[in-house]
C-alpha positions as CSV (number, residue, x, y, z in Angstrom):
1,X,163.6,113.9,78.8
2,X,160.2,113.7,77.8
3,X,157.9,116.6,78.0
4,X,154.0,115.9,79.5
5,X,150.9,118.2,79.6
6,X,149.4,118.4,82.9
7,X,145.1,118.3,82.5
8,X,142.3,118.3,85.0
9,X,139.9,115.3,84.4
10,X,136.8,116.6,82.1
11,X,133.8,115.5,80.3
12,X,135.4,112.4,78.6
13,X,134.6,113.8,75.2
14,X,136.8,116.7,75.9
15,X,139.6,114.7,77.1
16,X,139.4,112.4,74.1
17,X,139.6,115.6,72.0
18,X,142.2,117.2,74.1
19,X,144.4,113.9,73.6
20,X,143.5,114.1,70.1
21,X,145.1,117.4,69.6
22,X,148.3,116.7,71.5
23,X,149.2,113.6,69.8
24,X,148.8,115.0,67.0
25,X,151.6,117.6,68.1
26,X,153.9,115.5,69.2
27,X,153.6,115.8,73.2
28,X,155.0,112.4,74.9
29,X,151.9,112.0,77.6
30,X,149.4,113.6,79.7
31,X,149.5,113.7,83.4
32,X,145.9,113.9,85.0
33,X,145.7,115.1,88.4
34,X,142.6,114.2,90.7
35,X,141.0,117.7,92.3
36,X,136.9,118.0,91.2
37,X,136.8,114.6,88.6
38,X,138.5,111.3,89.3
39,X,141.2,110.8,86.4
40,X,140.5,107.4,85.7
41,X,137.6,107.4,83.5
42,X,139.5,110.7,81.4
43,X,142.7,108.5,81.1
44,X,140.5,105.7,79.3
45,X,138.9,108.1,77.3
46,X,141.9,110.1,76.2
47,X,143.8,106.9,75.7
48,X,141.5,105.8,73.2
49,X,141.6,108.7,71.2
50,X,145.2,109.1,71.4
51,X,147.0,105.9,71.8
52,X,150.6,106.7,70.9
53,X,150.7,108.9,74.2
54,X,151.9,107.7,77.5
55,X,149.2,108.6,80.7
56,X,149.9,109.0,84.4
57,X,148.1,110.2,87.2
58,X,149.4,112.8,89.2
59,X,148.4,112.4,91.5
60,X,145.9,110.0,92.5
61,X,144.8,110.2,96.2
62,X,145.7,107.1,97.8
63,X,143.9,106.8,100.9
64,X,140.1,107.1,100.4
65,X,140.5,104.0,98.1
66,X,141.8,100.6,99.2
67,X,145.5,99.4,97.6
68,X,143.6,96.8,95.9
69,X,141.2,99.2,94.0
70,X,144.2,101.3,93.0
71,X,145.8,98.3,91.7
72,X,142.7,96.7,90.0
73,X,142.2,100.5,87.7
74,X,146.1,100.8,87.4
75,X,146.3,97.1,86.2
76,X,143.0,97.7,83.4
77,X,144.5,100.9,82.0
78,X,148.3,99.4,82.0
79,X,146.5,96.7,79.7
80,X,144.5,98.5,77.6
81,X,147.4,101.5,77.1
82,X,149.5,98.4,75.9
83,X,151.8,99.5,78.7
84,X,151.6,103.4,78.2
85,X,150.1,103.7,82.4
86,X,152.2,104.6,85.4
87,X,150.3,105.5,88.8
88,X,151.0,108.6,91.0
89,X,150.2,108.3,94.8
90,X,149.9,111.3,97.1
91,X,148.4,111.5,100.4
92,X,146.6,115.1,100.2
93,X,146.7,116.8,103.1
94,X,144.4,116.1,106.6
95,X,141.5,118.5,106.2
96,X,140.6,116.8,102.7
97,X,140.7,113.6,103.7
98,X,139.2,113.7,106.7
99,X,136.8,116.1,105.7
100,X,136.0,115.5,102.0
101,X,136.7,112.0,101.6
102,X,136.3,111.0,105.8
103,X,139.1,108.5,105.4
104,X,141.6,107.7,108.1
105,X,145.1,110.1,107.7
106,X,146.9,109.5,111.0
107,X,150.7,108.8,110.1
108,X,150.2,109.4,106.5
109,X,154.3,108.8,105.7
110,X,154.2,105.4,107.0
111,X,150.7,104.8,105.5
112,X,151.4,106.1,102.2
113,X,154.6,103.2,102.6
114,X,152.4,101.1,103.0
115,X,150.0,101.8,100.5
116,X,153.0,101.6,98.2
117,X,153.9,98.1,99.3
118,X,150.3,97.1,99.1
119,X,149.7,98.1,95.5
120,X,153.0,96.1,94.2
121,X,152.0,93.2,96.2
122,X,148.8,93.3,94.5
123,X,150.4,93.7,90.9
124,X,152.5,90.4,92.3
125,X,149.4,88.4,92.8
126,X,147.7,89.4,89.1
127,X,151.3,88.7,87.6
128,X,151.0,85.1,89.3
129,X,154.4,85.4,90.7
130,X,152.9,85.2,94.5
131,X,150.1,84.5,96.8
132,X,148.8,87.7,97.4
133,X,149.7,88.4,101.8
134,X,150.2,91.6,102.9
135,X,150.5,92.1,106.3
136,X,150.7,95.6,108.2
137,X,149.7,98.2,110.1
138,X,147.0,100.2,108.2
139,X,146.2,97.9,105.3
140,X,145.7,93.8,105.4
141,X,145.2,91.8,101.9
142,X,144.7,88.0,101.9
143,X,142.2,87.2,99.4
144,X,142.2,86.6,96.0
145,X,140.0,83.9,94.6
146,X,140.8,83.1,90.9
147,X,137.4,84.5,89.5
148,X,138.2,87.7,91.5
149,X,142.0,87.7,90.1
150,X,142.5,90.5,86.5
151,X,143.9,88.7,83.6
152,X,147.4,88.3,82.8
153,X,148.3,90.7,80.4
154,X,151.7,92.0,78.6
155,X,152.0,95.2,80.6
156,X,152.1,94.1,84.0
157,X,154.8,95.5,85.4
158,X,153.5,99.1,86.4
159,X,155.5,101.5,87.9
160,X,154.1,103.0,90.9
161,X,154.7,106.9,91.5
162,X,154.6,109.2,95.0
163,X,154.6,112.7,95.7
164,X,157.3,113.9,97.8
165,X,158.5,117.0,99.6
166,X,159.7,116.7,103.3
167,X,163.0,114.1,104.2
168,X,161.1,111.4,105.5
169,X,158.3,110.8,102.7
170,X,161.2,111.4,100.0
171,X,163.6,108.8,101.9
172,X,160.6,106.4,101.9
173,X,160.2,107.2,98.2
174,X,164.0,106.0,97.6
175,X,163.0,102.9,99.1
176,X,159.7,101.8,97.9
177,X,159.1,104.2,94.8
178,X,159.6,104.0,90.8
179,X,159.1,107.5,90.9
180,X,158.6,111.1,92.2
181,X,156.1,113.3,91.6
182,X,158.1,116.4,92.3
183,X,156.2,119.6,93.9
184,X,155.3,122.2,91.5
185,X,156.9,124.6,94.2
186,X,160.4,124.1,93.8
187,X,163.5,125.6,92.8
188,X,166.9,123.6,91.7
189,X,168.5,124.2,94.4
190,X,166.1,122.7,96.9
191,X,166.5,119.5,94.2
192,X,170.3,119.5,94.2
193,X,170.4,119.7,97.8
194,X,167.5,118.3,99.2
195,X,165.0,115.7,97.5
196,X,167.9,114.1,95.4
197,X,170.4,113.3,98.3
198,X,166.9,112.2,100.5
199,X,166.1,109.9,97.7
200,X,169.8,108.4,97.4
201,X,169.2,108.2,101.2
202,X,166.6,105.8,100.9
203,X,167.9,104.0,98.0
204,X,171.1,103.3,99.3
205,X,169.7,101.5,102.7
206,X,167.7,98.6,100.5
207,X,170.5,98.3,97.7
208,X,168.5,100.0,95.2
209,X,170.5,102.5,92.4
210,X,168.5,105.9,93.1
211,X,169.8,106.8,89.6
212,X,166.7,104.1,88.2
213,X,164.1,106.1,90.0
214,X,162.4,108.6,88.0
215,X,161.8,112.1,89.0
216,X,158.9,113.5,86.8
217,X,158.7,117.8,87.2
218,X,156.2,119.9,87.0
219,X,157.3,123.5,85.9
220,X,155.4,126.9,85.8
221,X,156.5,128.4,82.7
222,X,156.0,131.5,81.4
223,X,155.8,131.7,77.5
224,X,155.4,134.4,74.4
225,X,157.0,136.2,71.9
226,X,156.0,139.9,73.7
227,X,154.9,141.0,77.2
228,X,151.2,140.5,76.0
229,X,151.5,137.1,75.1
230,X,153.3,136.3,78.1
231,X,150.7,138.1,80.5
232,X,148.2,135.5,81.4
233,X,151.2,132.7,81.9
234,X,152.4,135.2,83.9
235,X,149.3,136.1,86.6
236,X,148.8,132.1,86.3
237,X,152.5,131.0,87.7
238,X,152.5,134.1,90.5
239,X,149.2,133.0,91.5
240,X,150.4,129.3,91.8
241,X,153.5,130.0,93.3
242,X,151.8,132.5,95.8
243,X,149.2,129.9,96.5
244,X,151.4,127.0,97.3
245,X,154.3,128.9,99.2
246,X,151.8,130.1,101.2
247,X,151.9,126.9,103.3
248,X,154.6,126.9,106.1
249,X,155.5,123.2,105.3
250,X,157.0,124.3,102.4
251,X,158.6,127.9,103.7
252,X,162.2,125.9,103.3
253,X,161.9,126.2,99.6
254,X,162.3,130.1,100.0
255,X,164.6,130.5,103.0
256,X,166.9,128.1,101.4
257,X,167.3,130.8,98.6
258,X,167.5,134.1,100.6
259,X,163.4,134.6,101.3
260,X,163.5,134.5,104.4
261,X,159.7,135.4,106.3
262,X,158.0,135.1,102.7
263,X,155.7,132.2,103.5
264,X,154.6,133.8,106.5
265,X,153.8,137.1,104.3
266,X,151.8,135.1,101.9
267,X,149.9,133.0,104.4
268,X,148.6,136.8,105.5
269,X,147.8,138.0,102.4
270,X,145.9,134.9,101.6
271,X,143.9,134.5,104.6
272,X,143.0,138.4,104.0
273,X,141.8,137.1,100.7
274,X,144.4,139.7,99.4
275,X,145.2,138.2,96.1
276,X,146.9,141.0,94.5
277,X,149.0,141.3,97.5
278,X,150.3,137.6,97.4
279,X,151.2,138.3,93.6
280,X,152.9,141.4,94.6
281,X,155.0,139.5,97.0
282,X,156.6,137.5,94.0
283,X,158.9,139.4,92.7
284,X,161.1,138.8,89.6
285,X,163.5,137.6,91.8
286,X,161.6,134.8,93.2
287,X,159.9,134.2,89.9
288,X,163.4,132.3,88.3
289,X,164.0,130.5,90.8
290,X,160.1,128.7,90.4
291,X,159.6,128.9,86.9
292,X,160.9,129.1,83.3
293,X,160.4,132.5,81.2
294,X,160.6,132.2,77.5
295,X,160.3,132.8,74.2
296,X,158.5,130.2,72.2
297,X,161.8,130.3,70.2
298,X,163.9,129.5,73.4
299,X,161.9,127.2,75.4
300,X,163.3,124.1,74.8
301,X,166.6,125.1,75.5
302,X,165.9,126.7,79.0
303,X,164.2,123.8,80.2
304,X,166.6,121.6,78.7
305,X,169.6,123.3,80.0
306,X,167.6,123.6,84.1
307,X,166.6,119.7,83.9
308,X,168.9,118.0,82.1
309,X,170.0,115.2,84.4
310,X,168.2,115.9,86.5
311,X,164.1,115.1,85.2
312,X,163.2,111.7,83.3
313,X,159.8,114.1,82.7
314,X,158.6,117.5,82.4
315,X,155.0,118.2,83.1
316,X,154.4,121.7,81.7
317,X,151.6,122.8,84.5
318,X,150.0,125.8,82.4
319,X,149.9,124.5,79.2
320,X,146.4,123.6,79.6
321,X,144.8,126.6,80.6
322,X,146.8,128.2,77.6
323,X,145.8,125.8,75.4
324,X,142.2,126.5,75.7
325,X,142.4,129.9,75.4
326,X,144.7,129.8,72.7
327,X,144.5,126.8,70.7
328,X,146.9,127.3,67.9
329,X,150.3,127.2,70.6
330,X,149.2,123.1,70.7
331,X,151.0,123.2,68.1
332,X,154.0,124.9,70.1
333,X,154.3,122.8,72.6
334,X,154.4,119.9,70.3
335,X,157.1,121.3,68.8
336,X,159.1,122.1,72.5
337,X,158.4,118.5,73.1
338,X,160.3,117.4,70.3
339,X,163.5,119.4,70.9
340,X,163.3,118.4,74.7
341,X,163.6,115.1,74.0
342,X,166.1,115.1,71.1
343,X,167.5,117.3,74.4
């Protein structure tokens, strides 16, 4: 397995500097999800400074842009990371796309399919392997003159990541996808027994080997040597875990494991604007089943020994905000990174 840093698109000096740091450390990539910046501009910046790492968004939205936009920056950082780029897709959810980005989002499984197909049809036509034709329901591509065609380059053949959670988007995912951009709301169980056997689902019904497509993690961890150090980890996972198991669509996670009426609870506390309350309502029992608590010491280990065979990556999701406030553990995750992937 290789272990990633999830980061928020910044000024692109700070991302340069960021990437900087952790290749120094020995982190294997940086996953840059797309929430106030776009993560493009930070992936070429941080690349540049840091060229040994691998990047990936994750995840970009897909609708607001047209496939062959997607394709066109995916194909430009694929060459100039010498092959170090692989593209997350995820739909959002209705009120920001309609409302933020007022883009279309009716039928967003089969669209985001489609998207999918769109982009590697595109990555098709660059490669010069095909005319590009796409034909379907939400998205048409026909033209590609030859002065509006990338340059060939070394590194075209990009995998293309979605984000999955419910059986039908993780189904298409076994079909279409190189990868999944697992929710950070999840427990092993729900892996085991859910996504992985919706995934083989998909796989199996175009021939594919679901073994080939990779499942990249992120994990809430909480990390020190003392109840101190592991405070602010802490308040940041039961925040995140509050926050996102507040939504019903995802209630299975926690009634799956015994929780039963816990999403429900949180959506209350949150529309009451009760935060307290919603970290309250995540107890120590809910805490191991959505996150890893550890000593620096013993990190390594624990996430080896709950994602082994089961993650091709990690994406640590509160390493950044540590980081910044405490920038000698760089140097700690580095050297987690290491032992996760000698595994």
């Amino acid at each position: 397995m290789e272990l990633d840093l999830m980061v928020s698109p910044s000024r692109w000096d700070e991302a340069a500097d960021f990437a900087r740091s952790a290749q120094a450390a020995g982190i294997s990539g940086l996953v840059f999800v797309e929430t106030a910046h776009t993560p493009w501009m930070s992936i070429a910046a941080a690349s540049m400074a840091a060229p040994e790492l691998s990047f990936a968004t994750g995840i970009a939205v897909a609708f607001p842009r047209s496939p062959m936009m997607a394709a066109s920056m995916a194909w430009e950082l694929a060459d100039n990371t010498n092959g170090k780029f692989r593209l997350g897709l995820g739909s959002q959810v209705k009120a920001h796309i309609e409302r933020r980005y007022s883009a279309e989002f009716d039928s967003p499984g089969p669209r985001l399919r489609e998207y999918v197909e769109a982009v590697q049809a595109c990555f098709r036509a660059f490669r010069g392997e095909e005319r590009l034709s796409y034909e379907g329901k939400f998205y048409n591509l026909s033209l590609l003159p030859a002065q509006w065609t990338p340059a060939k380059h070394a590194h075209g053949d990009i995998k293309v990541d979605v984000s999955a959670v419910g059986p039908w988007m993780s189904r298409m995912a076994g079909e279409v996808a190189d990868g999944v951009h697992v929710h950070p709301l999840h427990s092993i169980r729900s892996l085991q027994e859910v996504l992985i056997p919706r995934l083989e689902e998909g796989a199996a019904k175009v021939g594919r080997d679901a073994s080939e497509i990779d499942l990249i993690v992120p994990v809430f961890s909480v990390v020190g040597d003392s109840a101190d150090e592991q405070a602010a980890s802490l308040d940041f996972a039961k925040q995140q875990i509050g926050f996102y198991g507040s939504t019903r669509n995802y209630a299975f996670q926690f009634e799956m494991l015994g929780f039963d009426g816990l999403s429900a609870q949180l959506n209350e506390k949150l529309k009451a604007g009760d935060v307290e309350g919603m970290m309250d309502l995540i107890t120590p029992e809910v805490m191991q089943h959505f996150s890893v608590t550890a000593s620096w010491s013993d990190l390594a280990d624990k996430l080896v020994d709950r994602y082994a065979g089961i993650a091709s990556r990690l994406v640590m999701y509160s390493a950044q905000p540590d980081i910044k406030a405490n920038p000698q553990n760089m140097s700690k995750w580095g050297a987690t990174a290491k032992q996760v992937r000698e595994g």
